[in-house]
C-alpha positions in Angstrom: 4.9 -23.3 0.6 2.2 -20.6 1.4 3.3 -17.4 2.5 0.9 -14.4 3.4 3.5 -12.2 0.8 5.6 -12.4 -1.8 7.8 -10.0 -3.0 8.8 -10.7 -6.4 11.6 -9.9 -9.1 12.8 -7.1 -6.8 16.7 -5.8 -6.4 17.3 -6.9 -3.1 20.1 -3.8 -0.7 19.7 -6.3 1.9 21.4 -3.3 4.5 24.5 -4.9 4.7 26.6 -2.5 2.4 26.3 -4.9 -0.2 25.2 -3.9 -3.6 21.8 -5.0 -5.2 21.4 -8.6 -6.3 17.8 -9.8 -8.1 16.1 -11.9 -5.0 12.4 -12.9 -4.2 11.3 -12.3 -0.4 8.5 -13.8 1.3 6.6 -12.7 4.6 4.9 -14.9 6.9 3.1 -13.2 10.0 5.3 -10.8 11.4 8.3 -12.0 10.2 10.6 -12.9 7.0 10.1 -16.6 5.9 12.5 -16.5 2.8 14.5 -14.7 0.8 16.1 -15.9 -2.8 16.2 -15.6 -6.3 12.9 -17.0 -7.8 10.7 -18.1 -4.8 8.5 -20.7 -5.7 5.3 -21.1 -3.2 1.8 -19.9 -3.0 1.0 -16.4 -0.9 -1.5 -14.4 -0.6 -0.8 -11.1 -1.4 2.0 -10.9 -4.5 4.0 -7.6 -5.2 5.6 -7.2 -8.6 8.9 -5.4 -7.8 10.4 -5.6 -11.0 12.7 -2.7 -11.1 12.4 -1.3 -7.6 14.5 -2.0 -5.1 13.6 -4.3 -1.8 15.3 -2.8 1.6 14.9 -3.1 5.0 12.7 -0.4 6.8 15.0 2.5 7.3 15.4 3.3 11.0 15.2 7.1 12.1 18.4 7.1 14.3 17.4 10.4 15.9 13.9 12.0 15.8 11.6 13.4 18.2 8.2 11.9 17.3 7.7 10.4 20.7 5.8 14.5 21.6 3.4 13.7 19.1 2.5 10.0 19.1 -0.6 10.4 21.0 -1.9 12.8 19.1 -0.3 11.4 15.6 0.3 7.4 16.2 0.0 7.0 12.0 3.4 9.1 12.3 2.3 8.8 8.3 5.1 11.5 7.3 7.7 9.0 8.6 6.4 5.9 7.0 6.0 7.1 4.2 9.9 7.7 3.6 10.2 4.4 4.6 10.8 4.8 7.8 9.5 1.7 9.8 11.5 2.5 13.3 12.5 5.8 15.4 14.7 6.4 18.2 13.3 8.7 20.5 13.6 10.5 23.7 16.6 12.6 22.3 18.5 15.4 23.2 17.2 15.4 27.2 13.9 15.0 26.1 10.8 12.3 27.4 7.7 12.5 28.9 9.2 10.6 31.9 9.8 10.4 34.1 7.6 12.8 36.2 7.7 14.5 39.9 4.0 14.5 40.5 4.8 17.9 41.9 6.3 19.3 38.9 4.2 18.2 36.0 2.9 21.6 34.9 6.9 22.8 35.0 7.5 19.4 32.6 4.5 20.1 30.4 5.5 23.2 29.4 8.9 22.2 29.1 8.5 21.0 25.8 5.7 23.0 24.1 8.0 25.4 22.3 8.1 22.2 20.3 5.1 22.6 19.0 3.1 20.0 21.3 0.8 20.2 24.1 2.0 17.0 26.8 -0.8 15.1 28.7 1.6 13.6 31.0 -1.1 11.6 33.0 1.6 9.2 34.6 5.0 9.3 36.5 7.3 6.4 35.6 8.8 5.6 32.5 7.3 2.4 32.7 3.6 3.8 32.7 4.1 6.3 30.0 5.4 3.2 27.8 2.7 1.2 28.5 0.4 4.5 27.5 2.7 4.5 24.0 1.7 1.1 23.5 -2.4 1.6 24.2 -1.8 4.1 21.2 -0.5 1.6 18.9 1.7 3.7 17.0 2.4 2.9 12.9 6.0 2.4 13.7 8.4 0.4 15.9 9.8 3.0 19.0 13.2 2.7 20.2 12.9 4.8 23.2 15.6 6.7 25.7 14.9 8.4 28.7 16.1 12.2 28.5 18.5 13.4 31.6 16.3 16.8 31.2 13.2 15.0 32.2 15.5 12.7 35.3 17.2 16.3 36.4 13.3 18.0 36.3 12.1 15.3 38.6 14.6 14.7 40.5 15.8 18.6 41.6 14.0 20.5 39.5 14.8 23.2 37.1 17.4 25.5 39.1 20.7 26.4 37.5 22.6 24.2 40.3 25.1 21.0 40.8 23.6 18.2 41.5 23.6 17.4 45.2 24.8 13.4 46.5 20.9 12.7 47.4 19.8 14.2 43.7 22.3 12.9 41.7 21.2 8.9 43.6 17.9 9.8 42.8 18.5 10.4 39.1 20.4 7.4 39.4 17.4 5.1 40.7 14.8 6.8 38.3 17.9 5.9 35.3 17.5 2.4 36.6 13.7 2.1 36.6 14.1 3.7 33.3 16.1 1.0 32.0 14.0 -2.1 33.5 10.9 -0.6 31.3 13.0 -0.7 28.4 14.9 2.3 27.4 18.0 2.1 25.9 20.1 4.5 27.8 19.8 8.3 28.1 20.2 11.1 26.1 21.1 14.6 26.9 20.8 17.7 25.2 23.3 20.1 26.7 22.4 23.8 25.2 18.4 22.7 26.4 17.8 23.7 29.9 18.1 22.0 33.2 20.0 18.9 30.7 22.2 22.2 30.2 23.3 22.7 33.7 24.9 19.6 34.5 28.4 19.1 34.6 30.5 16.2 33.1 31.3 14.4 36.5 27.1 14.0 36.9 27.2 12.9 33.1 29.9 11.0 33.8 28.1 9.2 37.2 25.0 8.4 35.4 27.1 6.9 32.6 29.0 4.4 34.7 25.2 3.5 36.8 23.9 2.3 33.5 27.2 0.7 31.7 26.5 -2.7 33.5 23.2 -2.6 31.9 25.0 -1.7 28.5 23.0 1.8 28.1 23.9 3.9 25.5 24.4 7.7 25.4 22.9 9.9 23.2 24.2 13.3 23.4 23.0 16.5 21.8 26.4 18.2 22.6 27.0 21.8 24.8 27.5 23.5 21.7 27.8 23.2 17.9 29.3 26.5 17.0 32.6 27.9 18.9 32.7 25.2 21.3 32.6 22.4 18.7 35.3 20.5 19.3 35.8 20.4 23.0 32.1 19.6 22.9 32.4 16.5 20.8 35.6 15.8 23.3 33.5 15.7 26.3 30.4 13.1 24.7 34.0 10.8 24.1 35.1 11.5 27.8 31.7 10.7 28.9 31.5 7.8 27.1 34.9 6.6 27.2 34.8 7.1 31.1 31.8 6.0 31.8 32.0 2.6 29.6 29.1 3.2 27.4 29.0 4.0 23.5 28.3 7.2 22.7 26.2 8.7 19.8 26.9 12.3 19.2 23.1 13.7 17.4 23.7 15.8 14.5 26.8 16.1 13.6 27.1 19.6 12.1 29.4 22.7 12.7 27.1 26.1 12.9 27.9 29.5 12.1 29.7 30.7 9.0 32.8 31.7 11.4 32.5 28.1 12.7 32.1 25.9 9.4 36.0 25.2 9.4 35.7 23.5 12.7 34.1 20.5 11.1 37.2 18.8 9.5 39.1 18.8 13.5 35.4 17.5 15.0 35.6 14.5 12.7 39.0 13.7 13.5 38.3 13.4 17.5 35.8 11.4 16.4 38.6 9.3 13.6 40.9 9.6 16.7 38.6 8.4 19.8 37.3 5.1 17.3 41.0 4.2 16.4 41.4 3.9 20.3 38.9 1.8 20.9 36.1 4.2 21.9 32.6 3.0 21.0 31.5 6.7 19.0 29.0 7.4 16.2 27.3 9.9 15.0 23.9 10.8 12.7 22.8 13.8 10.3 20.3 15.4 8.6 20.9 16.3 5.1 19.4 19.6 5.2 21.8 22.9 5.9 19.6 24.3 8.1 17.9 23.3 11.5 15.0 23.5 13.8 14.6 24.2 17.5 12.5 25.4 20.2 13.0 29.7 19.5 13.7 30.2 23.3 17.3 28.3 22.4 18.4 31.3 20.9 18.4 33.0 24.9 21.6 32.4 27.0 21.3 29.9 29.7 20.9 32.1 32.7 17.5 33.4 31.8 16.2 29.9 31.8 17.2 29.2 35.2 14.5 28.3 37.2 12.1 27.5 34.8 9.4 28.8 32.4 7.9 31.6 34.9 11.5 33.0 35.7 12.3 33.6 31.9 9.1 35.4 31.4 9.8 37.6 34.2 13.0 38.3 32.4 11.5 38.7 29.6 9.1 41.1 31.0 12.0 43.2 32.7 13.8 46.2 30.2 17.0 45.8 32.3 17.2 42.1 31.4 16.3 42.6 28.4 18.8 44.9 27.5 21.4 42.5 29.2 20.6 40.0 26.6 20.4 42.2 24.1 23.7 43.4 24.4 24.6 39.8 25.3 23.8 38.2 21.9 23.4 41.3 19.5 26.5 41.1 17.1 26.8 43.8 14.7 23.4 44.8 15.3 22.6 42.2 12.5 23.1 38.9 13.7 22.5 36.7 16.7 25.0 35.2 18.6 24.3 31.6 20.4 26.4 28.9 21.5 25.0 26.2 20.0 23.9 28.3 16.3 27.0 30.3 16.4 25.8 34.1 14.6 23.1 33.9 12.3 21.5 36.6 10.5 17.5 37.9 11.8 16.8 36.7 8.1 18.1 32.9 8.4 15.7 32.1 11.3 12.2 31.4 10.5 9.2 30.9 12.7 8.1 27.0 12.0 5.3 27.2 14.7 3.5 29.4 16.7 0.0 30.2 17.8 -0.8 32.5 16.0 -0.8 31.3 12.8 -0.2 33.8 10.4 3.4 34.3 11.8 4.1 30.7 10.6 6.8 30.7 8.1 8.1 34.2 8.6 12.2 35.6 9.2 12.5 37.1 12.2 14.2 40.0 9.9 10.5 40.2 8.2 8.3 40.2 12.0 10.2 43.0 12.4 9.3 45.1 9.6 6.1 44.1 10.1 5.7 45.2 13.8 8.4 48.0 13.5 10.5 47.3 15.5 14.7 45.9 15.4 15.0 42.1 15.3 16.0 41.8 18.3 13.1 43.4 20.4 11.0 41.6 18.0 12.7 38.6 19.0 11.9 38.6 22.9 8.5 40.4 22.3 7.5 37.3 20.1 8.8 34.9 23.1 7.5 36.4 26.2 3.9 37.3 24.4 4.1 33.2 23.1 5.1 32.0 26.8 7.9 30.6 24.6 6.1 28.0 22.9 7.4 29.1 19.0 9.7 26.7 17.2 12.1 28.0 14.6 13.4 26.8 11.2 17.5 28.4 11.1 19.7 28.5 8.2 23.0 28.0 10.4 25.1 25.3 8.3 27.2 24.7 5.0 25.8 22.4 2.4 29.4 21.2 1.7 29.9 20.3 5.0 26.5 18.6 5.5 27.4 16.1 2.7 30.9 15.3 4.4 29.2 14.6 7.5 27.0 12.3 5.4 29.7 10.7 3.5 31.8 9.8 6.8 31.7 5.9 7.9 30.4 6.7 11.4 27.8 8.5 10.9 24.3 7.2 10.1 21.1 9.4 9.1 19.0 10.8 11.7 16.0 13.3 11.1 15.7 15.0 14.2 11.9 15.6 13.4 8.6 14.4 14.2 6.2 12.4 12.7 3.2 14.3 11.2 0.5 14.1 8.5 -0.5 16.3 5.5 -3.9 15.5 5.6 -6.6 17.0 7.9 -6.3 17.8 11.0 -3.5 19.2 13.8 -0.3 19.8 11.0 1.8 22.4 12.9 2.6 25.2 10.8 5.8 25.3 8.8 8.3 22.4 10.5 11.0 21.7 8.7 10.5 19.6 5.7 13.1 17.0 7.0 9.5 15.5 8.7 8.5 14.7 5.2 11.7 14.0 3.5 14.8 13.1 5.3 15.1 9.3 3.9 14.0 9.7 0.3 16.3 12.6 0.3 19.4 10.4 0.9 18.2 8.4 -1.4 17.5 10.6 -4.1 19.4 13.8 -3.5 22.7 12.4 -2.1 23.1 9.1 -3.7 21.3 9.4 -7.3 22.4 12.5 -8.3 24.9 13.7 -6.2 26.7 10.2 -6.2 28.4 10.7 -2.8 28.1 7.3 -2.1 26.2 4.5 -3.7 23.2 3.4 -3.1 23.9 0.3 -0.9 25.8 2.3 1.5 22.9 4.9 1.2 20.8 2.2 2.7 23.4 0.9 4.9 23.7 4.4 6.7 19.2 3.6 7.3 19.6 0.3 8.2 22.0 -1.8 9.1 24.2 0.6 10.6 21.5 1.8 13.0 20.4 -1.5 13.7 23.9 -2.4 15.2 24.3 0.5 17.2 21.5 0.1 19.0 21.9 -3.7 18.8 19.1 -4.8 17.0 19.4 -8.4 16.5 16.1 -8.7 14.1 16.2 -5.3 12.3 17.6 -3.5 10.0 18.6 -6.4 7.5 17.0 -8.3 4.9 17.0 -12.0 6.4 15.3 -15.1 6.8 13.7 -15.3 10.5 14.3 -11.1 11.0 10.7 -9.0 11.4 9.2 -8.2 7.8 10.5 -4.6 8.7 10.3 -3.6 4.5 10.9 -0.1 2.0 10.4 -1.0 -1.6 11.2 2.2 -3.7 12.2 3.2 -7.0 15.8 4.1 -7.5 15.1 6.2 -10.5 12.2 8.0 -9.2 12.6 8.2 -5.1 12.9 11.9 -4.2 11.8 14.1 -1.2 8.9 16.8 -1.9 8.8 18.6 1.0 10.5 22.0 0.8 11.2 25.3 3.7 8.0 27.6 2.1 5.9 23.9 1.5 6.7 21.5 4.1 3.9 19.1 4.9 4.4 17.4 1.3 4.9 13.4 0.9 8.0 12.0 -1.1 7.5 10.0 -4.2 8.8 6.8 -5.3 8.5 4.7 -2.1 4.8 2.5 -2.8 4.9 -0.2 -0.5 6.2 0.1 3.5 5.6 -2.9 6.0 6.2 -2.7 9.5 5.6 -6.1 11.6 4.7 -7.9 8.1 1.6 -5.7 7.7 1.8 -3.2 4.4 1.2 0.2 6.1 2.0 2.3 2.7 0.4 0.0 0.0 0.7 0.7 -3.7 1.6 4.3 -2.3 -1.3 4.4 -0.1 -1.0 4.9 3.5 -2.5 2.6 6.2 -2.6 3.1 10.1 -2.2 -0.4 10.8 -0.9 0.4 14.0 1.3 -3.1 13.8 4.6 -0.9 15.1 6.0 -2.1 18.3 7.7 -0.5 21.2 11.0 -2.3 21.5 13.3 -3.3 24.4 17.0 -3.6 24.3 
């Protein structure tokens, strides 16, 4: 038997929960030919795994790489965890579809994100077959976003839906679907996703539950409204016969942090029923947003222009101000709950040397209170600065971890540390999120062990989104393939030094071809985008 590679003397986590067993795998083409203790055949490529451990590529239930994979297709910061496939088009957001009409109001949409859109084409199935032309380094499971169906199909107005809109989101759902996304995603404290109601979210559910679509919610709010958030992503589901993934589980703001243990339980409650509801994390206590999510609603309705204006007005200004200001301290938001001026960091911005600093120290610097410094930092940006915010508990960030529905999710983008475009100071989950499980949470925390470490990246992502040759170690499935060290594997990347690699993780195939070899990286460009 000849085999292209062979994998040898390696502990096999197979992604199944099971625990390490000693097991030779080979690769032939794209695809695993055999797996088994002491493989006899010819190949041409051998990897001596003795004392690593051989696991399927992890799969990034939640990121947001898909804004940067034409101008970073290596996505190298992903693979290199390990990471061989991400879901994207989360939390409302996807490059399509787009109203020829309002493309500049799309493209600037999203560039608080750190990203400038090109945005050349208007169906989801053109933009896909761009995504393919730039052969990205990983596999792309791809939704559409409900913010990017409600901007094309009505625009960016703080309105219901009308019958004729909500049958054109609808249809553009559908021609969504044919291309080959998996469902939709919304992400309800991001305006317009945020202006729908549930009966729209609800309709839209129900159009795609023959096709077996799947919806991905970033939920109305994480902080106060915790729990009758997570209730609606169940009702949505649950009416509208579709599973339901609800993105980063977390409960935000101190005041809110005991919410967490009655959010779980809808979701313990809703599963024993019968209700088809997951969930993913970060392990990190803090996250990272566009910095215009810290405004209230209203002053994003109509769109980019109209929140400048507001911006630009002192009454308004004031009005949000006294909206949000809490003990002239803190800021007050729906989805963070209140966080302090010194727990929210700017992770991108144009001017540079901004990167990386508190809001409480822009404001020392420029002399003025947080807050003004705040809206004076948006309006002269146009909005497009992303933020790092310390909003979470650690404790609570390892019980989300540690529950049996939830799976790992970075809610990042793919970058590279090299040279070249590496906005500013992103959170360091882009770098580490997957080692960091492995390492942090499983080694030496010992919240769980290591199989179910990789179970949480694998397997368990694999079946929600009903991947029939992912996420497992089998003869016949794609040669989809992390081998790390157990003792060593650890994230890098920190807040103050973010675009750092992890270590321990030296050889990474995606589609059979070794993109991290011997710990060196390689755009192969072998990743696929998949279809349901």
């Amino acid at each position: 038997m000849a085999w292209s590679l062979l994998i040898r003397n390696g502990a096999l986590v197979d992604g199944t929960g099971a625990p390490p067993a000693p097991a030779d795998v080979a690769v032939e083409g794209e695809r695993i030919a055999a797996v088994g203790p002491g493989l006899r055949g010819e190949a041409a490529r051998v990897i001596d795994a003795a004392g690593l451990v051989v696991a399927p590529g992890f799969i990034d239930a939640h990121a947001h790489s898909d804004l940067f994979y034409f101008g970073c297709p290596s996505a190298e910061s992903k693979v290199r965890q390990g990471v061989t496939t991400e879901v994207v088009g989360m939390c409302s957001f996807s490059q399509a579809p787009v109203h020829p009409a309002r493309r500049e109001a799309a493209r600037v949409w999203a560039g608080g994100l750190g990203t400038s859109l090109d945005l050349r084409w208007e169906t989801f199935a053109q933009y896909l077959d761009a995504l393919r032309a730039a052969r990205p380094s990983v596999n792309v499971v791809h939704f559409v976003g409900h913010g990017a169906l409600r901007l094309a199909a009505l625009g960016p107005d703080n309105r219901p839906a009308g019958p004729d809109e909500l049958r054109a989101m609808e249809r553009l759902l559908a021609e969504a679907l044919d291309a080959g996304a998996f469902g939709y995603s919304t992400g309800l404290v991001y305006p317009p996703s945020a202006y729908a109601d549930t009966a729209e979210l609800i309709a839209l559910a129900r159009a795609m539950a023959p096709r077996r679509g799947l919806y991905f919610s970033h939920i109305r709010g994480e902080s106060s409204m915790l729990e009758d958030s997570i209730a609606e992503a169940i009702r949505i589901g649950e009416a509208g016969g579709v599973g339901v993934q609800i993105a980063h589980v977390k409960a935000a703001g101190r005041e809110n942090w005991s919410r967490l243990d009655a959010a779980l339980g809808l979701i313990d409650a809703a599963r024993a029923r019968g209700v088809d509801v997951s969930g993913d994390v970060y392990p990190y206590h803090a996250g990272s947003t566009k910095m215009d999510n810290l405004l209230p609603g209203w002053v994003h309705d109509g769109g980019i222009e109209r929140l400048l204006e507001r911006l630009a007005d002192r009454a308004t200004r004031r009005r949000i101000v006294e909206e949000c200001l809490l003990d002239g301290e803190r800021w007050r938001n729906v989805s963070l709950g209140a966080v302090g001026f010194d727990e929210i960091q700017i992770a991108t911005c144009a001017r540079r040397a901004l990167e990386g600093l508190t809001l409480a120290a822009l404001a020392r610097q420029t002399g003025t209170p947080p807050a003004e410094a705040l809206l004076s930092l948006l309006l002269a940006e146009r909005a497009t600065v992303s933020m790092v915010v310390f909003s979470q508990s650690p404790d609570n960030v390892a019980r989300v971890l540690a529950h049996p529905a939830i799976m790992v999710g970075s809610d990042s983008i793919g970058l590279f540390a090299g040279e070249g475009p590496r906005p500013g100071k992103p959170h360091p989950r882009a770098y580490g999120t997957f080692p960091r499980v492995l390492g942090e949470y499983a080694r030496e925390r010992r919240l769980f062990p290591l199989e179910t470490a990789v179970h949480k990246m694998t397997g368990m992502p694999a079946a929600r989104l009903r991947l029939a040759d992912r996420g497992l170690v089998r003869p016949g499935l794609a040669a989809d393939l992390a081998v790390f060290d157990p003792a060593t594997v650890k994230d890098e990347a920190t807040f103050a030094d973010p675009h750092r690699y992890p270590t321990g993780i030296p050889w990474v195939l995606v589609n059979g071809a070794l993109v991290v070899d011997g710990g060196r990286f390689r755009a192969a460009g072998t990743g696929r985008v998949l279809v349901p």
